[in-house]
N, C-alpha and C positions, 0 to 999 in steps of 0.2 A: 970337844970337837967344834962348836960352833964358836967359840974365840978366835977360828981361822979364818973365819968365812969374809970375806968383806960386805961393808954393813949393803952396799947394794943389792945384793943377793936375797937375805934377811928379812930387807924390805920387801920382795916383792911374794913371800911366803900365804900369804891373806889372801893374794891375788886372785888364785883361782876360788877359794872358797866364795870368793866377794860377788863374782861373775856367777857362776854353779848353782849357789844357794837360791837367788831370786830366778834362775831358770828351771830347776827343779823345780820349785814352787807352780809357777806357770804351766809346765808340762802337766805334774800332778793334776792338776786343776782341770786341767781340760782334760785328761785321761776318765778323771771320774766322771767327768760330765757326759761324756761318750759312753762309758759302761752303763751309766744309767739310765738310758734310753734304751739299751738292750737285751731281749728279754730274756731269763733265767732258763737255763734246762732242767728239768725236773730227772731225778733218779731212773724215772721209767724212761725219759727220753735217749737219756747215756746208757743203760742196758740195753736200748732196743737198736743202738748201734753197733754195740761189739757182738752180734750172732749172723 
């Protein structure tokens, strides 16, 4: 299947991983950074919601 393709196509296969990968990274990073400034529920807190 890919002996059809023409090689411009081929080439551009990496592309999105190339852009994605260091932007995932970035988002990751700042996701934990924000989880970890905020603070944890404890068991009794999530029980004392669902009644």
């Amino acid at each position: 299947m890919l002996e059809h393709l023409p090689m411009g196509k081929v080439a551009t296969v990496g592309l999105a991983p190339a852009i994605f990968a260091p932007l995932m990274n970035i988002t990751g990073s700042i996701l934990a950074n924000w989880w970890r400034g905020k603070p944890v529920k404890t068991d009794e807190q999530l029980t004392k919601g669902d009644s």
